[in-house]
C-alpha positions as CSV (number, residue, x, y, z in Angstrom):
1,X,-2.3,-24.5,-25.5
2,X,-3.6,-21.4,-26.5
3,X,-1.7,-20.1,-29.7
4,X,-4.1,-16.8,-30.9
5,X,-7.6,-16.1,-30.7
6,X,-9.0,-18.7,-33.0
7,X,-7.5,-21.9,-30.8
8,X,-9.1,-20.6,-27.7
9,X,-11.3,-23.2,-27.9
10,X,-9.2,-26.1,-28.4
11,X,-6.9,-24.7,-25.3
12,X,-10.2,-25.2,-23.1
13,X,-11.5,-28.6,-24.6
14,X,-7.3,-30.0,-24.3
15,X,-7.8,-28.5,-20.6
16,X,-10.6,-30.3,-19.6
17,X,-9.0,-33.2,-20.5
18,X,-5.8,-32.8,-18.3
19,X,-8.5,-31.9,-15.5
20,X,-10.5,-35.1,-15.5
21,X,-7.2,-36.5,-15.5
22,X,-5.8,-35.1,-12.5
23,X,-9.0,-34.9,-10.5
24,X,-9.6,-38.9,-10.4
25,X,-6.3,-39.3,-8.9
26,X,-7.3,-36.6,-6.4
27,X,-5.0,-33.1,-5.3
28,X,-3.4,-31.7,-8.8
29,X,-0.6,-30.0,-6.4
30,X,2.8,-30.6,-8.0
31,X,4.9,-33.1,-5.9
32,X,8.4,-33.9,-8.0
33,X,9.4,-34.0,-11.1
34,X,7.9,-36.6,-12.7
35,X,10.1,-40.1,-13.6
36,X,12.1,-40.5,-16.5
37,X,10.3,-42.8,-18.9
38,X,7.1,-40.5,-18.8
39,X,8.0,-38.1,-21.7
40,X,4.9,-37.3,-22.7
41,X,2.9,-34.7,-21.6
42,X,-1.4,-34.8,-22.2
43,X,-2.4,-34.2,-25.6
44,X,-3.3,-30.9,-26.5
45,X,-3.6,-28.6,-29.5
46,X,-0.5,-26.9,-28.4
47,X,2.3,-25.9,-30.9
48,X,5.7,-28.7,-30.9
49,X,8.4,-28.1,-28.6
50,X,11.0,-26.1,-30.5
51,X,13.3,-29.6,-31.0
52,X,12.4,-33.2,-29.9
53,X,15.2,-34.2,-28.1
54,X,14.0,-36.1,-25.0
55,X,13.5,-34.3,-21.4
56,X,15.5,-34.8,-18.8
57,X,14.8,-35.0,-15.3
58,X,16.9,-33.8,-12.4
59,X,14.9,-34.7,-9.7
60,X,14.4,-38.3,-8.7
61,X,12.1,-40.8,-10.2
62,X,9.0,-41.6,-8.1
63,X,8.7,-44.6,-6.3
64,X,8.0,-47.9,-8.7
65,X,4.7,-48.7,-6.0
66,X,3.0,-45.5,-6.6
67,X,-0.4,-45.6,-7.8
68,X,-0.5,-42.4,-9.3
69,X,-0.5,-41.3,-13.0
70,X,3.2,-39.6,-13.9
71,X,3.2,-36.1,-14.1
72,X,3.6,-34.4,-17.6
73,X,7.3,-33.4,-18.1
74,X,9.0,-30.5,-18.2
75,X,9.1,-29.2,-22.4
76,X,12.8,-29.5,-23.7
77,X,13.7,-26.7,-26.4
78,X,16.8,-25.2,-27.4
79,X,16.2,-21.8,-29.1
80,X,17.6,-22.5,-32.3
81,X,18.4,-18.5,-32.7
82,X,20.3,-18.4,-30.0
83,X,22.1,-22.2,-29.1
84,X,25.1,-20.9,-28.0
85,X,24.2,-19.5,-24.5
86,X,26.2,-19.2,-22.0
87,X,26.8,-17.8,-18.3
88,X,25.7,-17.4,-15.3
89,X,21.8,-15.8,-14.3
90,X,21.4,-14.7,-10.9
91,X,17.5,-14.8,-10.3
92,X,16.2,-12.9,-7.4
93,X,13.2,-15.4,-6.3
94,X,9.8,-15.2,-4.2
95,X,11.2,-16.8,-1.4
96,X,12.7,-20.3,-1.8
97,X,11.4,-21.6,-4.8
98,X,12.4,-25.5,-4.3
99,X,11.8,-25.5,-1.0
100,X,8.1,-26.9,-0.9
101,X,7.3,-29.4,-3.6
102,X,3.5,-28.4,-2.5
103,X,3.4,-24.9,-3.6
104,X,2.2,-23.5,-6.7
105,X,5.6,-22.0,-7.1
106,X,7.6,-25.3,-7.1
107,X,6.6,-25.1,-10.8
108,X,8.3,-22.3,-12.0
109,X,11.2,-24.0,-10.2
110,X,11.2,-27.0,-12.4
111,X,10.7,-24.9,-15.3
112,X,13.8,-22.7,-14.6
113,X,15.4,-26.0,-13.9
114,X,14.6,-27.9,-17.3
115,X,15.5,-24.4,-19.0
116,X,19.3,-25.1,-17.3
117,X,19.0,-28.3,-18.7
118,X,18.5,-27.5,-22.1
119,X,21.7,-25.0,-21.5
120,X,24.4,-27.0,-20.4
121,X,26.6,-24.0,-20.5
122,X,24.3,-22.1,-18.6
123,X,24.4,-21.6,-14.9
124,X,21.4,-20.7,-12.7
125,X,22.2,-18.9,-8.8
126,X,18.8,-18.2,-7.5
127,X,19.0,-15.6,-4.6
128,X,15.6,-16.2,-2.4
129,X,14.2,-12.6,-1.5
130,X,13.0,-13.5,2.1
131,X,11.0,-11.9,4.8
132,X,7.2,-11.1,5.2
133,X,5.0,-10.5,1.8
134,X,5.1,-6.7,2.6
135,X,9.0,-6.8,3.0
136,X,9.3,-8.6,-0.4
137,X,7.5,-6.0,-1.6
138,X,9.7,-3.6,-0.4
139,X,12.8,-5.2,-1.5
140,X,12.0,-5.4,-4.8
141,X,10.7,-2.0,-5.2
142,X,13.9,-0.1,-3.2
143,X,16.3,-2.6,-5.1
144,X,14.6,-1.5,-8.4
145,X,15.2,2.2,-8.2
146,X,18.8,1.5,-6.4
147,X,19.9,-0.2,-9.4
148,X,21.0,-3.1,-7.0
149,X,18.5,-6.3,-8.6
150,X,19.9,-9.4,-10.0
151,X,19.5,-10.3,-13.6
152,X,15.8,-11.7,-13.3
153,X,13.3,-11.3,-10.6
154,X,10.7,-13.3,-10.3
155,X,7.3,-11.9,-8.3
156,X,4.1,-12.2,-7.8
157,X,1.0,-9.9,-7.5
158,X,3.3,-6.8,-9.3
159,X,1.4,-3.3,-8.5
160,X,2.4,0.0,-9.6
161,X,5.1,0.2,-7.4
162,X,7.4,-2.4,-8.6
163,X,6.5,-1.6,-12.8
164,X,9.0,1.3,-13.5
165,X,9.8,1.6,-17.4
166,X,12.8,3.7,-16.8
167,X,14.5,1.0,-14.9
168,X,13.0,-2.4,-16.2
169,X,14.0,-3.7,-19.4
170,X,11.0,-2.9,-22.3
171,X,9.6,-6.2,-24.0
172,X,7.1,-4.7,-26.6
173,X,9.8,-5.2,-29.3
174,X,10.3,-8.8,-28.4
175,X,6.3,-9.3,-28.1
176,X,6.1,-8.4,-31.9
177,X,8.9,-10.6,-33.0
178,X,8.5,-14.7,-33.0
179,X,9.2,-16.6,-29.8
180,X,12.3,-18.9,-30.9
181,X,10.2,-21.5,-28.2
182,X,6.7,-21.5,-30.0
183,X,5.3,-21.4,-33.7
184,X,3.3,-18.9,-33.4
185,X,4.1,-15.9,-35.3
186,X,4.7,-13.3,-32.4
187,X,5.7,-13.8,-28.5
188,X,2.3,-11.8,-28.2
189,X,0.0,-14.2,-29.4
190,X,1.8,-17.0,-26.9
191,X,-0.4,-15.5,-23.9
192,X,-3.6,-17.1,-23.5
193,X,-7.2,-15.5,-23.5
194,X,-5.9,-12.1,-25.7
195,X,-3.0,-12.0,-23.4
196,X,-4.4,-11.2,-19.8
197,X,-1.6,-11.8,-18.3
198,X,0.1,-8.8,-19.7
199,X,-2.7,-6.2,-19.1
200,X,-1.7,-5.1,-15.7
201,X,1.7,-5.0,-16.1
202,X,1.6,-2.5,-19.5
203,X,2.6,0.9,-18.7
204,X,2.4,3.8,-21.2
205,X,2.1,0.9,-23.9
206,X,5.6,-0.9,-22.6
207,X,5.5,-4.4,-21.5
208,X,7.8,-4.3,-18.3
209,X,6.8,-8.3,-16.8
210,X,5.6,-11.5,-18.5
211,X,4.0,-13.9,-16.9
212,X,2.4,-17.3,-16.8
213,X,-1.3,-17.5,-17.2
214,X,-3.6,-18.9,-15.2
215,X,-6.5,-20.1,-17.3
216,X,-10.2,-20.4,-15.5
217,X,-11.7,-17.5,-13.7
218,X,-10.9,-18.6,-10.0
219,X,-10.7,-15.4,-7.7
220,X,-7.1,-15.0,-5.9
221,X,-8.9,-14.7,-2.7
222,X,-11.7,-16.3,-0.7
223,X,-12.9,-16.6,3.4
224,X,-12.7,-20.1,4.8
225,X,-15.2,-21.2,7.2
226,X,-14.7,-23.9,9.9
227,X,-18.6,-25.6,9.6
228,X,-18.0,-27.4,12.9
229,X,-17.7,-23.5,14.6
230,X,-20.5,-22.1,12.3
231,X,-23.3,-25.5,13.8
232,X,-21.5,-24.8,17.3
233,X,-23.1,-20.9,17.0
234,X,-26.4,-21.9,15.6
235,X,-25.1,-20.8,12.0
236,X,-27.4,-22.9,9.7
237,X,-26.2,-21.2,6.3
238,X,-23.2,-19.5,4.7
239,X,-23.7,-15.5,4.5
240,X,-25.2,-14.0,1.5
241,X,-25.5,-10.4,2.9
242,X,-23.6,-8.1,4.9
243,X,-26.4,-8.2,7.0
244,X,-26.2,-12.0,7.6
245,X,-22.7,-12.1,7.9
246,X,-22.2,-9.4,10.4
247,X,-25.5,-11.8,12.5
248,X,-23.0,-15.0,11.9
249,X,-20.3,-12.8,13.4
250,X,-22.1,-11.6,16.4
251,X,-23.4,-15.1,17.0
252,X,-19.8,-16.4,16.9
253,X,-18.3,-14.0,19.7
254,X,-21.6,-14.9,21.9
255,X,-20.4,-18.3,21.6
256,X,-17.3,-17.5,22.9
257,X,-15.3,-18.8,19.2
258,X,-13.2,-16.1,17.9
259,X,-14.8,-14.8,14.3
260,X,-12.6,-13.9,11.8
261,X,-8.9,-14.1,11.4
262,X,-7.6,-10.8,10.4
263,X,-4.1,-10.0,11.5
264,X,-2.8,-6.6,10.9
265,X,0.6,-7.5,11.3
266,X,3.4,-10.0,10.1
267,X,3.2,-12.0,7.2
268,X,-0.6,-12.2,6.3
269,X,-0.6,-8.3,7.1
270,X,-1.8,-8.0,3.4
271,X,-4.8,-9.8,4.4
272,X,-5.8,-6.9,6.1
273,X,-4.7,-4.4,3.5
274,X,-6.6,-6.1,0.8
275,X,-9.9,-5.8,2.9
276,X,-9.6,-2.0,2.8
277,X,-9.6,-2.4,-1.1
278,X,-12.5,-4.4,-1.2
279,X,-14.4,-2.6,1.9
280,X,-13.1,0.7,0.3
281,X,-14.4,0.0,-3.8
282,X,-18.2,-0.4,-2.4
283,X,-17.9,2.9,-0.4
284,X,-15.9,5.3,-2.3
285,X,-17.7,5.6,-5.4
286,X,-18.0,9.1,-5.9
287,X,-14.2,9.0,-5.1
288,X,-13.6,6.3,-8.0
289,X,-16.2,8.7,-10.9
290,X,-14.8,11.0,-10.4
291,X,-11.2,10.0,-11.0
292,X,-11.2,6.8,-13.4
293,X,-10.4,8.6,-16.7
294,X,-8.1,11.4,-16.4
295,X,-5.0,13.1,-17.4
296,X,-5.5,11.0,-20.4
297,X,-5.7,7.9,-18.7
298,X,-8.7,5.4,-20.3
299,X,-12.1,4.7,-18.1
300,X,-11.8,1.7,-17.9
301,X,-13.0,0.7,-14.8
302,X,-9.5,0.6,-12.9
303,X,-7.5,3.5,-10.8
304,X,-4.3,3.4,-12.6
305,X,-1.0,5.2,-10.5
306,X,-1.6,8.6,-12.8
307,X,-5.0,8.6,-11.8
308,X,-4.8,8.3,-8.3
309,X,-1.9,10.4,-7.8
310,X,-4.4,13.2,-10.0
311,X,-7.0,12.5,-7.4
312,X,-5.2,13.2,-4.8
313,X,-3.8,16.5,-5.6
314,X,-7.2,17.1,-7.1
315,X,-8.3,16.3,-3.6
316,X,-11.1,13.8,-5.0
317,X,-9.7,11.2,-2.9
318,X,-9.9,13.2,0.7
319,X,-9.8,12.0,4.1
320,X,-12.3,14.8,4.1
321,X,-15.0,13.0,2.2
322,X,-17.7,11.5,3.8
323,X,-16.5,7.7,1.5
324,X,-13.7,7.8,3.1
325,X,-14.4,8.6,6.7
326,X,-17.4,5.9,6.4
327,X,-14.6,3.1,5.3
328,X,-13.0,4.2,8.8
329,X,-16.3,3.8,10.5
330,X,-16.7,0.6,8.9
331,X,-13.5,-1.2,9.3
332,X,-13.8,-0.2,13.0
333,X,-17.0,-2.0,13.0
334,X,-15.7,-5.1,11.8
335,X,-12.4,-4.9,14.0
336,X,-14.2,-5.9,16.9
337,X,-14.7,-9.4,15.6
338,X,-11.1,-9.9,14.6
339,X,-9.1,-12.7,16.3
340,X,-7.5,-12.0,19.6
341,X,-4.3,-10.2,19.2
342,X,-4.8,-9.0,16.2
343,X,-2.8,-6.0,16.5
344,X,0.4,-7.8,16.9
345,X,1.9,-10.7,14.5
346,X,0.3,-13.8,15.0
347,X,2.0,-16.4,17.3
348,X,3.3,-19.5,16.0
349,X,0.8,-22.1,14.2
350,X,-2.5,-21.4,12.3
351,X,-5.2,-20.4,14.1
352,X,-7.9,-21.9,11.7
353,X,-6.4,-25.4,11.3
354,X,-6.3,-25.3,14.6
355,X,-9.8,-25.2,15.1
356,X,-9.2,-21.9,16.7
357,X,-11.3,-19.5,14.9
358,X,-14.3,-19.7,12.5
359,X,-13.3,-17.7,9.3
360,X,-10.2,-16.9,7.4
361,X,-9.6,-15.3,4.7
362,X,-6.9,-16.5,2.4
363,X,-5.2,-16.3,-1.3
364,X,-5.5,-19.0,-3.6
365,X,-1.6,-19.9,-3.9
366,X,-1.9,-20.2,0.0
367,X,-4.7,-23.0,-0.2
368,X,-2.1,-25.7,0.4
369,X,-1.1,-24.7,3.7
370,X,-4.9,-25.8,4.9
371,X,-5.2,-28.8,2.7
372,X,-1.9,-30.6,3.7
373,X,-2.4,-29.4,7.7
374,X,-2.4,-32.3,9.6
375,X,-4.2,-30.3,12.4
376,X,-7.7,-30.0,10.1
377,X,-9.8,-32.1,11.5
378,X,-12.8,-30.2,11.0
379,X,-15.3,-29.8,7.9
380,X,-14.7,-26.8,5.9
381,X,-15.1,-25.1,3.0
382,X,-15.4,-21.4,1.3
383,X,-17.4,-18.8,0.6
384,X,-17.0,-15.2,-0.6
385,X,-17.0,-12.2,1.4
386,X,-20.4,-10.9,0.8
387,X,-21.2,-7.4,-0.8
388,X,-21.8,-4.1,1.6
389,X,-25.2,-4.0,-0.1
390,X,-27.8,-6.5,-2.0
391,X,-27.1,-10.2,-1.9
392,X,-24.6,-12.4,-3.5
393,X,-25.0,-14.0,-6.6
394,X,-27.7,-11.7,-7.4
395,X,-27.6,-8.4,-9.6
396,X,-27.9,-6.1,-6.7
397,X,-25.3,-7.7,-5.1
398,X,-21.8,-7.4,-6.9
399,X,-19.4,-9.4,-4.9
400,X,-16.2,-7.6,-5.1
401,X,-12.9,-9.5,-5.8
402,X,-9.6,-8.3,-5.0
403,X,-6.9,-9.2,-7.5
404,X,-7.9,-11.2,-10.3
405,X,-11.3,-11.0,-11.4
406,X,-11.8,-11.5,-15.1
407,X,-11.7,-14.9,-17.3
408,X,-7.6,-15.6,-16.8
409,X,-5.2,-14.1,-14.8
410,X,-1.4,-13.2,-14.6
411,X,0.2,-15.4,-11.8
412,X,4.0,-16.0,-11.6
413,X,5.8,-13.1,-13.0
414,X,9.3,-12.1,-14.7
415,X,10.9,-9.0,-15.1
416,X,14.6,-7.8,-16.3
417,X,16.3,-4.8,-14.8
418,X,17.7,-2.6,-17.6
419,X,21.2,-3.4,-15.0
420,X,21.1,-6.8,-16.6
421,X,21.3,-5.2,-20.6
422,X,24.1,-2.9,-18.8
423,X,26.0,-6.4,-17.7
424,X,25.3,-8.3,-21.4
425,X,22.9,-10.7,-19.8
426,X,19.9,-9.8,-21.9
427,X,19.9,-12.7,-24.8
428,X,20.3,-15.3,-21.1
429,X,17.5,-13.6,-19.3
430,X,15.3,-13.0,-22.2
431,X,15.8,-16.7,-23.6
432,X,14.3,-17.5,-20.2
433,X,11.3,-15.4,-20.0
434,X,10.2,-16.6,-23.6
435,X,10.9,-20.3,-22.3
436,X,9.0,-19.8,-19.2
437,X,5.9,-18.8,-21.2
438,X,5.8,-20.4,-24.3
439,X,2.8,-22.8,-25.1
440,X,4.1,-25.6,-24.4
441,X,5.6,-24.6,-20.9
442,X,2.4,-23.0,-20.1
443,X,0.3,-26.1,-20.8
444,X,2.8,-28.0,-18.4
445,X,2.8,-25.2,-15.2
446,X,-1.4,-25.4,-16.0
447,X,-1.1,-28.9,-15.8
448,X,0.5,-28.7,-12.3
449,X,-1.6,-25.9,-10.6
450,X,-4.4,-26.3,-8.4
451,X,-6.3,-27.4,-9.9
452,X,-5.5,-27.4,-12.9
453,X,-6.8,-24.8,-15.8
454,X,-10.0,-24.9,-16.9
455,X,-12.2,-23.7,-19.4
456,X,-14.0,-19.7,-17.7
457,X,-17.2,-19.9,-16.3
458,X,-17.2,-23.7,-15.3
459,X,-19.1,-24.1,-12.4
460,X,-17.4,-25.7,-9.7
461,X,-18.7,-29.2,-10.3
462,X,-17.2,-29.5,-13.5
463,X,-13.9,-28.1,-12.1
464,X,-13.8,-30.8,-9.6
465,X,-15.9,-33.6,-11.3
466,X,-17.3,-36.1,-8.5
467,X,-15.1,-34.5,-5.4
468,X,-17.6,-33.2,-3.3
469,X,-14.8,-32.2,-0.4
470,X,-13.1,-29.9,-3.3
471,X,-15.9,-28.1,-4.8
472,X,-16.7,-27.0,-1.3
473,X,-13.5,-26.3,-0.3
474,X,-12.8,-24.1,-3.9
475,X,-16.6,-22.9,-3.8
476,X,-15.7,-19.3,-2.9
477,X,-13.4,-19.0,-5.2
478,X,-15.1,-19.6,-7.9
479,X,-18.7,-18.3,-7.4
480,X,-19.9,-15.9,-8.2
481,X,-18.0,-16.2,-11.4
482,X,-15.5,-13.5,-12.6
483,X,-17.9,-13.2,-15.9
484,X,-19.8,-10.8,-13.7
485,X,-17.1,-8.4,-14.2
486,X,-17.0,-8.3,-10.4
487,X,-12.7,-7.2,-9.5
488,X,-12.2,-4.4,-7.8
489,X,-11.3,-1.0,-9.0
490,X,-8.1,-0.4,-7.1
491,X,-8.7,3.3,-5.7
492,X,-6.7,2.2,-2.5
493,X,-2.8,2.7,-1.0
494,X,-1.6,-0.6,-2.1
495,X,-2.4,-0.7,-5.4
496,X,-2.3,2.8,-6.2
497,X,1.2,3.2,-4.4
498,X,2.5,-0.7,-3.7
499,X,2.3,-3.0,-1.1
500,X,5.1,-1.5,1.0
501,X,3.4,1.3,1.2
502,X,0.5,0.0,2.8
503,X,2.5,-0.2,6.4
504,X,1.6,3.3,7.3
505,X,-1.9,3.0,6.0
506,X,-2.1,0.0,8.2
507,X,-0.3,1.7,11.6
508,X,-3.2,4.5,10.8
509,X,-5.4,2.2,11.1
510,X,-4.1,-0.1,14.0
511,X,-3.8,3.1,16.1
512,X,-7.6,4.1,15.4
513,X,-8.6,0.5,16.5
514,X,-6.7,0.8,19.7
515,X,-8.2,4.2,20.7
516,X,-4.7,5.2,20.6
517,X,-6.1,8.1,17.9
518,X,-9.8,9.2,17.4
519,X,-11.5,9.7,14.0
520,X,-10.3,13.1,13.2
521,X,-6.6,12.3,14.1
522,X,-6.8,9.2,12.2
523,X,-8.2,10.7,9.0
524,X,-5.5,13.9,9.5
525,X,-2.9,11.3,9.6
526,X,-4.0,9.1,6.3
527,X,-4.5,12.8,4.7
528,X,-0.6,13.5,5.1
529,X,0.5,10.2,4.0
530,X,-1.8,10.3,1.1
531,X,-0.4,13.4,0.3
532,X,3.3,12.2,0.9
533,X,2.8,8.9,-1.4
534,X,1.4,11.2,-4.4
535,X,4.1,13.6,-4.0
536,X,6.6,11.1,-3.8
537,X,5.4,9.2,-7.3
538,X,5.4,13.3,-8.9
539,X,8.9,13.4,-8.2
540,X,10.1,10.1,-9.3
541,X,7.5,11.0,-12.6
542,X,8.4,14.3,-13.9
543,X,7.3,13.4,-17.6
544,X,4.1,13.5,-15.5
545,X,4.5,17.4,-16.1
546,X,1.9,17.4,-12.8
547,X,2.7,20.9,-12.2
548,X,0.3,21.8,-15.0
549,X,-2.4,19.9,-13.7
């Protein structure tokens, strides 16, 4: 496990190990915890547990006939500055965290578990926060500034909207002092690859959410293609080009398949939302120079909140530029190939494991839904949406990637409501957070994922050594590779303003789809809600000072 800069390397090689490992006994998806007498986890360069006393297991053993290799175990460690913990911690969680042993969350359950057992006079109460992603969203962030959270929330995909450093409890202190769970001299140096996992969820130099790191440069997001639809239409090979793909999409609806599954709303409404970001980053450019870099914000290459808020009042990002009314042009364009009913939630099942329609797009953490449907019964595989302009894989043709796009990422993440320091539940939630991503704890979640983590840049051959059905099936998620420096910039409504808030962008646009509203009443409309968001975020920010801008 990674413990600084200078044992990068030995986090990688120990990595590759546990992924040769996994991949000869096939899927690395978590299934139970693993049975009693396997205590020890792959070998790794990772710092000891904080005590040796043995793990225990909650959950029962496997069965004696199975063929597979145990699954590393849980790390035990009693935080020796603090053994006399006690209470009860009310987490809120994303969703039910125990309730599918297949999801890439089911983790972070068994870690919160092993933490309880290491406190036997500690209680955990998880509260599931329920609904679709965009009412999750929404919870968190009206809970937040209500005051009305539990004593740890546990997210994923944090934007703007839920990072508040007025109500969430500050962990830069903490970062600078030693984790009682690790050797390492600082909390700080615990996060793998100079701490990625912390970058977007810094504000104004205060650490507001830890979370585990997901080491490899895997995108978040990827399309799936159905290759039995694809030979059906005469589609001989995987779209490199806009040009191509829009050809492949046309050829589709001729055939009478539907093209692309794109719902706008329900669950996977987000789906739709995030296309807008990546559509949106290749056409407003002169939107994105002009406003990456002020009110003393860094260019660096993203749209922070200040920054877009700025650009708004500023009017650099305008429903009357010409980027912004040819991202309405455009996304019309592609509407027409969305799946039938896309306007309305989908109906129960999945359309593509049904055999239904050709391409999907989905996120990473979803990828289990399509890999354990017993309705597949197709090839597949995936593939990247390509770039507006130039050709994939090539240096005029950036792919863009929404969410993570760099050499590690952030995945499962923690936060503490200052509520919970009011309450004297601090030392319990903060023992938990530095738990929860200490080395050793990491190297176990990284061990579980899926796949497992991997040394950046791998090509996807290496990732999945000899499974030919995986490398395809992760293809898109890996290539091109996020060394290209290929995510996206994040001058769009849900990142600049939060997930939630991408409902009315969406209605905006669901209305100028229908014909229900024409181009100028569309763009009037996302001007006033523009405007509404950034006022909105000046009131709840007067240290801003925006008045002077």
């Amino acid at each position: 496990m990674v413990t600084g800069r200078k044992t990068h390397h030995r986090f990688a090689v120990a990595m590759s190990v546990i992924l040769i490992l996994v991949a000869a006994c096939g899927t690395a998806t978590p299934t139970q915890a693993p049975p009693p007498e396997a205590t020890k986890a792959p070998a790794t360069s990772a710092a000891p547990a904080a005590t040796a006393a043995p793990a225990a297991t909650a959950a029962p053993a496997a069965s004696p006939t199975a063929a597979a290799p145990a699954k590393p175990v849980a790390p035990v460690g009693t935080a020796a500055s603090r053994p006399d913990l006690k209470g009860e911690l009310v987490i809120n969680t994303w969703r039910d965290l125990s309730a599918d042993p297949n999801s890439p969350f089911y983790t972070m359950y068994l870690v919160m578990k092993q933490w309880e057992t290491n406190h036997p006079n500690v209680k955990i109460k998880y509260q599931p926060m329920l609904g679709t992603v965009t009412d999750i969203f929404g919870f968190i962030t009206t809970n937040l500034r209500s005051k009305t959270l539990n004593d740890v929330v546990m997210q994923v995909f944090p934007s703007a909207a839920q990072l508040d450093p007025d109500l969430q409890y500050d962990l830069t202190a903490d970062m600078a002092k030693p984790n009682p769970y690790s050797t390492n001299k600082t909390w700080r140096e615990d996060f793998p690859i100079n701490a990625v996992a912390l970058r977007d969820v810094t504000v104004g130099g205060k650490v507001l959410m830890v979370g585990t790191t997901y080491v490899g440069d895997f995108s978040d997001t990827a399309l799936l293609y159905n290759k039995d639809l694809l030979d059906k239409a005469g589609i001989k090979e995987l779209p490199k080009t806009w040009a191509d793909f829009t050809d492949s999409l046309k050829k589709l609806k001729a055939a009478g398949i539907q093209p692309y599954y794109s719902p706008t709303a329900g669950n996977e409404a987000y789906i739709f939302t995030w296309q807008i970001g990546m559509i949106g980053d290749q056409l407003l450019v002169d939107s994105i120079k002009a406003c990456d870099g002020q009110v003393g914000e860094a260019a660096d290459g993203r749209i922070s909140q200040k920054e877009a808020v700025w650009c708004v009042k500023k009017g650099k990002w305008s429903a009357k530029n010409a980027d912004v009314k040819a991202l309405f042009e455009q996304m019309k364009d592609f509407s027409q190939y969305y799946h039938e009913g896309y306007l309305a939630p989908p109906a129960p099942g999945e359309l593509f494991s049904q055999g239904k329609v050709a391409y999907r797009w989905i996120v990473r953490i979803n990828m289990p839904v399509i890999e354990n449907s017993p309705d597949v019964k197709f090839k597949w595989g995936s593939f990247y949406l390509p770039p507006l302009k130039g050709t994939a894989g090539t240096p005029g043709g950036l792919v863009h990637r929404y969410a993570s796009g760099s050499q590690g990422s952030g995945s499962h993440f923690l936060f503490i409501p200052k509520t919970t320091v009011e309450k004297g539940k601090l030392d319990l939630a903060l023992d938990l957070l530095q738990y929860a991503t200490s080395p050793k704890t990491e190297e176990y979640w990284c061990a579980l994922q899926n796949p497992t983590c991997f040394e950046p840049g791998s090509p996807v051959e290496k990732i999945f050594p000899g499974n030919t059905d995986k490398q395809e099936r992760y293809r898109g998620f890996a290539e091109p590779s996020a060394a290209n420096n290929n995510r996206i910039i994040g001058l769009d409504v849900n990142n600049a303003f939060g997930q939630a808030s991408s409902v009315a962008e969406t209605k905006i646009f669901q209305d100028y789809f229908a014909g229900t509203a024409n181009l100028d009443q569309s763009l009037t409309a996302y001007q006033k809600m523009l405007d509404q968001l950034a006022d909105n975020i000046i009131r709840q920010k007067p240290e801003w000072e925006a008045g002077k801008w």
